[in-house]
C-alpha positions as CSV (number, residue, x, y, z in Angstrom):
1,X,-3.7,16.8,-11.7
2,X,-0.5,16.2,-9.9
3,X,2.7,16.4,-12.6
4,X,4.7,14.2,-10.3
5,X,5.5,10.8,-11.7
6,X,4.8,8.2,-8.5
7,X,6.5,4.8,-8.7
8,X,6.6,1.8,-6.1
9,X,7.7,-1.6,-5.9
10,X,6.5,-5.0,-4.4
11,X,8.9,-6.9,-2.6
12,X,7.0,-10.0,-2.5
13,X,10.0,-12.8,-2.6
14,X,8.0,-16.3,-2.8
15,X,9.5,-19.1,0.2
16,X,12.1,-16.2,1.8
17,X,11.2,-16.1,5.1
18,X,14.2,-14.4,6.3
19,X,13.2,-10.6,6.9
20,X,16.8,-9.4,6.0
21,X,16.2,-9.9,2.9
22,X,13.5,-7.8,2.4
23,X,15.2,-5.4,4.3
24,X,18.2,-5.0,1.7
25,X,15.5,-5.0,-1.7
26,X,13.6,-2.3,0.4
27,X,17.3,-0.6,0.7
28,X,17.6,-0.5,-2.7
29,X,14.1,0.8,-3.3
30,X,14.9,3.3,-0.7
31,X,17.8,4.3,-2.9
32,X,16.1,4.8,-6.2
33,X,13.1,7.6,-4.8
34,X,10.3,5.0,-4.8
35,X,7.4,6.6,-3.4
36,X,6.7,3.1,-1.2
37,X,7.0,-0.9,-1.5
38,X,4.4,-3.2,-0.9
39,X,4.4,-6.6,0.6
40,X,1.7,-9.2,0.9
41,X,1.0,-10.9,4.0
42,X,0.2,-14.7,4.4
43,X,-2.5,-15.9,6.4
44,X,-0.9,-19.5,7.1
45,X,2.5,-20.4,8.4
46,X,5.0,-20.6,7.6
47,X,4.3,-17.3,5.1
48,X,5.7,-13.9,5.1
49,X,4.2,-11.8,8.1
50,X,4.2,-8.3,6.4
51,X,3.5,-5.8,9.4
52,X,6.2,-7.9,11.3
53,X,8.8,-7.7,8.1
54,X,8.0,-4.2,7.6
55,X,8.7,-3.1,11.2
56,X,11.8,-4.3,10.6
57,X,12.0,-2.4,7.4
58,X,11.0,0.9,8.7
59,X,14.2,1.1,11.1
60,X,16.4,-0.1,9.0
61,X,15.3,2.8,6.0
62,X,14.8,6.9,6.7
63,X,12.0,8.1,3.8
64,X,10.5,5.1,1.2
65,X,7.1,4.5,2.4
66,X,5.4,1.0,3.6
67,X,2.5,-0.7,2.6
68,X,1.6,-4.3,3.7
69,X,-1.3,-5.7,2.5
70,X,-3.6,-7.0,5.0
71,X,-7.2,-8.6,4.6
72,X,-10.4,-7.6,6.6
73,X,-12.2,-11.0,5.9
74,X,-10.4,-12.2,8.5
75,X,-9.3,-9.8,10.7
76,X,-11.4,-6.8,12.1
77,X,-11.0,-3.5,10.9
78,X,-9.9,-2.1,14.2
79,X,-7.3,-4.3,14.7
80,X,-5.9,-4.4,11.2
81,X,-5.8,-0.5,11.8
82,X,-4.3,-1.3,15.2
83,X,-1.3,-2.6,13.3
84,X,-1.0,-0.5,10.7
85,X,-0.9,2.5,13.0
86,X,2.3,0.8,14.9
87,X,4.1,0.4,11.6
88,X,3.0,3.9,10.8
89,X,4.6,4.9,14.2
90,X,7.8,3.5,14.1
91,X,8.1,4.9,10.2
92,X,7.6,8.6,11.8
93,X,4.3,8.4,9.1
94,X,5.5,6.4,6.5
95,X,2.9,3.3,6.4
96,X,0.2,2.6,4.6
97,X,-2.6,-0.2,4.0
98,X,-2.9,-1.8,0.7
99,X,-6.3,-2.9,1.1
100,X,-7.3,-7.0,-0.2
101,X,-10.7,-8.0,0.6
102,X,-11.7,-11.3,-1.0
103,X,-14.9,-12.2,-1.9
104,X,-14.8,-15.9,-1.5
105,X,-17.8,-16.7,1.1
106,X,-16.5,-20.0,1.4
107,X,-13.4,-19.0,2.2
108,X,-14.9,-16.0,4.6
109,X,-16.4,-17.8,7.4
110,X,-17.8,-16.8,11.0
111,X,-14.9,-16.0,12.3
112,X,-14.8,-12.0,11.3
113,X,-14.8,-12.7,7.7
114,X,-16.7,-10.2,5.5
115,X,-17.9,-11.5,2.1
116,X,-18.9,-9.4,-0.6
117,X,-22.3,-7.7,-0.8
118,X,-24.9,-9.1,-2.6
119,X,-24.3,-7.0,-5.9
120,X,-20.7,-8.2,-5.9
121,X,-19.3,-5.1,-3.5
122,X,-17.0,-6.5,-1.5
123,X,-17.6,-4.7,2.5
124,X,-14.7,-2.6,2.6
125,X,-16.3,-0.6,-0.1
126,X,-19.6,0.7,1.9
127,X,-16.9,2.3,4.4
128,X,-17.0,-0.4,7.5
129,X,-14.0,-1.4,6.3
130,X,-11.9,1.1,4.4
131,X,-13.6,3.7,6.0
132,X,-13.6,2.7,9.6
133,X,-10.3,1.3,9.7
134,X,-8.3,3.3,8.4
135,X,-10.3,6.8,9.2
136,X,-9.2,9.1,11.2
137,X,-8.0,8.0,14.3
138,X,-9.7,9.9,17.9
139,X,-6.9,10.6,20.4
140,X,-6.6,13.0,23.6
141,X,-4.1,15.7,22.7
142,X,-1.9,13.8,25.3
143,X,-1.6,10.8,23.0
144,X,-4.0,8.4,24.4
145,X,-6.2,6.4,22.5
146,X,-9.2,6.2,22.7
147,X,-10.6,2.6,21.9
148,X,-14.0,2.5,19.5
149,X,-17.2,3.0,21.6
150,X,-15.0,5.1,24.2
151,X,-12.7,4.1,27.0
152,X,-8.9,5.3,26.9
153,X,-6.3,2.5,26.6
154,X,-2.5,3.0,26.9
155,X,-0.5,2.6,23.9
156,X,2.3,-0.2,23.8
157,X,5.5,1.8,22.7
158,X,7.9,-1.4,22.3
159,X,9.2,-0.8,18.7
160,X,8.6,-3.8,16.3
161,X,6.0,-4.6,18.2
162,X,1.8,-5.0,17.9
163,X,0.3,-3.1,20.6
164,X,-1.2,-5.0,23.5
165,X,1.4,-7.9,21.7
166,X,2.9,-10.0,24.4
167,X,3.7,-13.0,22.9
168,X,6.6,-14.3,20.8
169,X,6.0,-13.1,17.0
170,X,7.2,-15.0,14.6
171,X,7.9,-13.9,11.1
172,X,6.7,-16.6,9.6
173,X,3.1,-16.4,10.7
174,X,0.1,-13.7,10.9
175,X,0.1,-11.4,14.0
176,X,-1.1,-13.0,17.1
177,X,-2.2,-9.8,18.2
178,X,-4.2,-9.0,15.4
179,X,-5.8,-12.5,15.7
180,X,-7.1,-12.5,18.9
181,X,-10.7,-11.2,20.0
182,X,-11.9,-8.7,22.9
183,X,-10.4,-5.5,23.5
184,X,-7.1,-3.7,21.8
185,X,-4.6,-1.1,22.6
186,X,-4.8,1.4,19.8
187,X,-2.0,4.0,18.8
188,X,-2.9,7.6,19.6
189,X,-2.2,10.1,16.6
190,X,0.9,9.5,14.8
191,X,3.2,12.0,12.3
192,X,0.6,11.1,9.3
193,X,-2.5,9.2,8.8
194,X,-1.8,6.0,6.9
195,X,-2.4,6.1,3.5
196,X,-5.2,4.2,1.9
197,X,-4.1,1.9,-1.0
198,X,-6.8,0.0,-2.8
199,X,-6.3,-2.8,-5.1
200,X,-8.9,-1.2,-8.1
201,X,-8.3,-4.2,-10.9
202,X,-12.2,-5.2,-10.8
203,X,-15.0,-3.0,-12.3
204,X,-16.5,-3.9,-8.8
205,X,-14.0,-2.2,-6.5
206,X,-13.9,0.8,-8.4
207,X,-16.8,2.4,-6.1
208,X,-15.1,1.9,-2.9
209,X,-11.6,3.1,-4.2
210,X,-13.1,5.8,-5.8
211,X,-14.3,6.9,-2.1
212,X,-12.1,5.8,0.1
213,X,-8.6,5.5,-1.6
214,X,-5.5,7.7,-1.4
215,X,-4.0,5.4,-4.2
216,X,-5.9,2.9,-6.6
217,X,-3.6,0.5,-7.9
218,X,-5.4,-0.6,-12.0
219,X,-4.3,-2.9,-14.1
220,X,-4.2,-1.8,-17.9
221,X,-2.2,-3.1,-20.6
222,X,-2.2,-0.2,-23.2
223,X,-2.0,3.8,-22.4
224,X,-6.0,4.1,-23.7
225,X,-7.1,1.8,-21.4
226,X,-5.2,3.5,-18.3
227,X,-6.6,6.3,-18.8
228,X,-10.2,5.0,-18.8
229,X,-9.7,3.7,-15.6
230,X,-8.2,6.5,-14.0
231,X,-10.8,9.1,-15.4
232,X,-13.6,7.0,-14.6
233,X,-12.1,6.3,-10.7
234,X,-11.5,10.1,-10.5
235,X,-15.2,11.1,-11.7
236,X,-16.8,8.3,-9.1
237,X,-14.6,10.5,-6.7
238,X,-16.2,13.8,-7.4
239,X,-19.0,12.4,-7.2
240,X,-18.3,11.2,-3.5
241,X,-17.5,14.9,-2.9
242,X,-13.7,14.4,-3.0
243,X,-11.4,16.6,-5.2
244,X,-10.8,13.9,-8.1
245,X,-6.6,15.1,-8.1
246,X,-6.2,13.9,-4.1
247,X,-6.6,10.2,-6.1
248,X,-3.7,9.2,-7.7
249,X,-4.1,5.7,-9.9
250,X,-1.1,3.6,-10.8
251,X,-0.7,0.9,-12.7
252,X,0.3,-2.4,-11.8
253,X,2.9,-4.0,-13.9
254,X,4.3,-7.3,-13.9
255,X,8.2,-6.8,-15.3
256,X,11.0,-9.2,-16.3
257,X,14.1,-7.2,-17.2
258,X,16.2,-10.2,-17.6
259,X,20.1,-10.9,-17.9
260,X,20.7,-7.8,-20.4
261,X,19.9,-4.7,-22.3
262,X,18.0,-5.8,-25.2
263,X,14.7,-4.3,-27.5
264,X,11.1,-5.2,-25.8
265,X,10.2,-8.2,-26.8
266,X,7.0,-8.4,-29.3
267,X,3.7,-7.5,-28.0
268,X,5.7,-5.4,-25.1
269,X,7.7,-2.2,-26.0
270,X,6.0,0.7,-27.1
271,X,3.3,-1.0,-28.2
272,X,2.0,-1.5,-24.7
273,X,2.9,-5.0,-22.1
274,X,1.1,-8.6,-23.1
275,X,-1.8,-9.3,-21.1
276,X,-1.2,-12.5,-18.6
277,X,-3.8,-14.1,-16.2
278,X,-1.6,-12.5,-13.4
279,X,-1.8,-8.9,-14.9
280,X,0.5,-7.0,-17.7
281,X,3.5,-8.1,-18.1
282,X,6.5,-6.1,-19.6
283,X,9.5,-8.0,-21.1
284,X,12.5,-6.3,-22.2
285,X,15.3,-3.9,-20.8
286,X,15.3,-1.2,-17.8
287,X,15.5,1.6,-20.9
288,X,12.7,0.2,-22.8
289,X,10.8,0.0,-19.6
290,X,11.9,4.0,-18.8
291,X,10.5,5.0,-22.3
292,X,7.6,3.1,-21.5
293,X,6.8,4.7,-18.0
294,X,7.6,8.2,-19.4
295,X,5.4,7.9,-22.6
296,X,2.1,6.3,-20.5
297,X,2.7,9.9,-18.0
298,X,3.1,12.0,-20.2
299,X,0.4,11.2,-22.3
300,X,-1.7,11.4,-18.8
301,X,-3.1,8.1,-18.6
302,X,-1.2,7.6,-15.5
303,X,0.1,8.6,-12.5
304,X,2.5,6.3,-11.9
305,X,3.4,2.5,-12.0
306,X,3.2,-0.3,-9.6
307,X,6.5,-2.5,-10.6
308,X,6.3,-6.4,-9.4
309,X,9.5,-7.9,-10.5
310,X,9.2,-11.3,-11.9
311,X,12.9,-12.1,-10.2
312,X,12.5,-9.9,-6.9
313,X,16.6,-9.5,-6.6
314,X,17.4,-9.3,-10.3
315,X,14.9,-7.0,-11.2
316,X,14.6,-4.8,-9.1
317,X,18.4,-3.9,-9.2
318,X,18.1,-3.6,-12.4
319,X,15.0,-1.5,-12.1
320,X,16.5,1.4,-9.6
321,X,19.8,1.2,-11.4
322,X,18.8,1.1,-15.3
323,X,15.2,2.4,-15.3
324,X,14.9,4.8,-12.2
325,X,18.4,5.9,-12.8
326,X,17.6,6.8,-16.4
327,X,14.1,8.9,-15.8
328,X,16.3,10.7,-13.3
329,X,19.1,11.8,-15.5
330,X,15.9,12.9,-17.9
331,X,14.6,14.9,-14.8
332,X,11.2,12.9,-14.6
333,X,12.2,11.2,-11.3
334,X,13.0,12.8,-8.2
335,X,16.5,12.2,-7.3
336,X,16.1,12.7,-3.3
337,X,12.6,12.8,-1.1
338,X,11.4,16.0,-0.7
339,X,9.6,15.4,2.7
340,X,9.4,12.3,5.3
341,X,6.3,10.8,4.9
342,X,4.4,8.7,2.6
343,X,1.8,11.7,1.9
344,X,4.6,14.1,1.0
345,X,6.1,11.5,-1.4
346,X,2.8,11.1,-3.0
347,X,1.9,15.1,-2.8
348,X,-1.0,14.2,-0.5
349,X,-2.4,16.6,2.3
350,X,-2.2,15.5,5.9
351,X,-5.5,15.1,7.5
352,X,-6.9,16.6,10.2
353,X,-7.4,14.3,13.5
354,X,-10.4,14.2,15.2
355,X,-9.6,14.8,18.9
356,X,-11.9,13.3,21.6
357,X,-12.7,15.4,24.8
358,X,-10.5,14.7,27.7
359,X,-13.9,13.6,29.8
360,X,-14.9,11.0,27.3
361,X,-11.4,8.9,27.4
362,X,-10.7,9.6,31.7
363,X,-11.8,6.1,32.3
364,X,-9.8,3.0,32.1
């Protein structure tokens, strides 16, 4: 079991467009240890584009890793990887892919959406979309791609771009280049293969994270109930065949630290955060919120937390200054990053690439 304590934070900021902003919360983030943020993406303008944000983010920050979340109802796994690869690129191995795969078949319709399998698995859980997409990439030692089913492509190496992107990309809409059909310039190998982050809040995702995840992201509102999730992901991992301490489980928690220091407010505190339709919620002050963390890790029934601040700005300020700094000066946070990438941060072996022989990608 890894000893490190892992925390992250979302910077989801509903109706702020402006990708500045997310730059200076990631900053801050950045400047506390996190492990990574996360960011969601919207599928409709005008709505926060969160590979295009988080280009942005990634050279404008040095070591806190990036997770967007994007969706393979609508978008084929290839492609999402495509993109997740370029972020990964121009954060020298810092991306991940926070994985959200509804299963509305209404919503999921011909155009490349996936719904979920008839017992209630949604797709990305049989491996053609967790596994596939975000696998390990084939590549020519000299960096070229190789494009699924074989044929070379070249890589497009403009930063803050989407390969094969040629188009004006707005921030406030989904990638264009992730949108459209036929062929795709893919990435060859980059510093660190992107990290796999599952959303593992439904009994029915809990077979594909338990396969396929680097980090399952729960949602528990005492300590006992954490650590029945994580113990039942990690023994659906063994069984898989994977060494059940390469899965760390976090879990995500809704917090509103408010104007001031004060006790947890009843129901929160010690005594564990308030179940809400949106999740946990914790209510109270950045201290209270430090014993909190500390007690739930110690105690083993997690590895870390998943922090979505009610009042993005507020909170998380108050969350790297108060909290963070706090579990620091106790010596159960790290106080600078002891490696680069997103799988050193969360104590996670590089994998291997598969490389493809030089005859099978000599065609274009």
């Amino acid at each position: 079991m890894s000893s490190l304590l892992h925390l992250a934070a979302a910077l989801d900021q509903p109706d702020v467009l402006d990708a500045g902003s997310h730059v200076e919360l990631a900053r801050l983030a950045e400047r506390g240890g996190l492990d990574f943020v996360t960011l969601e993406d919207s599928p409709d303008p005008p709505g926060t584009d969160a590979v295009a944000v988080l280009c942005r983010v990634a050279t404008a920050t040095r070591r806190i890793g990036l997770v967007p979340t994007l969706t393979t109802t609508r978008t084929a796994p290839y492609r999402v990887r495509a993109a997740v690869a370029t972020l990964d690129r121009l954060g020298r191995g810092r991306a991940g892919w926070r994985v959200d795969v509804s299963g509305d078949t209404e919503e999921a319709g011909p155009s490349g959406g996936r719904p979920a399998a008839p017992d209630g698995t949604p797709r990305y859980g049989t491996g053609e979309d967790t596994g596939s997409a975000t696998g390990p990439r084939e590549g020519r030692q000299d960096g070229t791609a190789v494009r699924p089913g074989g044929g070379a492509v070249v890589r497009d190496p403009a930063a803050g771009r989407l390969p094969g992107h040629d188009r004006a990309h707005p921030a406030g809409s989904v990638a264009t280049a992730l949108q459209d059909r036929g062929p795709m310039p893919l990435p060859g190998p980059v510093p660190g293969d992107c990290v796999r982050v599952v959303d593992a809040t439904d009994e029915r995702t809990w077979s594909g994270a338990a396969r396929h995840a680097d980090v399952a992201l729960v949602r528990a509102a005492t300590p006992a109930r954490a650590a029945a999730v994580r113990d039942e992901l990690r023994a659906r991992a063994a069984v898989h065949g994977r060494r059940p301490d390469t899965l760390r489980v976090l879990v995500s928690l809704l917090v509103d630290l408010g104007d001031g220091e004060y006790a947890a407010a009843p129901g929160h505190g010690g005594g564990g955060p308030r179940p809400t339709a949106r999740g946990p919620l914790y209510r109270g002050g950045p201290v209270d919120l430090a014993e909190l963390v500390a007690s739930w890790h110690a105690d083993g029934a997690t590895d870390g937390f998943h922090l979505l601040p009610a009042e993005p700005r507020r909170d998380l300020e108050r969350l790297v200054n108060g909290t963070v700094a706090l579990l620091q000066h106790r010596g159960l946070f790290r106080t600078f990053y002891p490696g680069s990438t997103l799988r050193e941060h969360l104590g996670l072996a590089a994998p291997a690439y598969r490389t493809a022989p030089r005859g099978k990608a000599e065609h274009r």
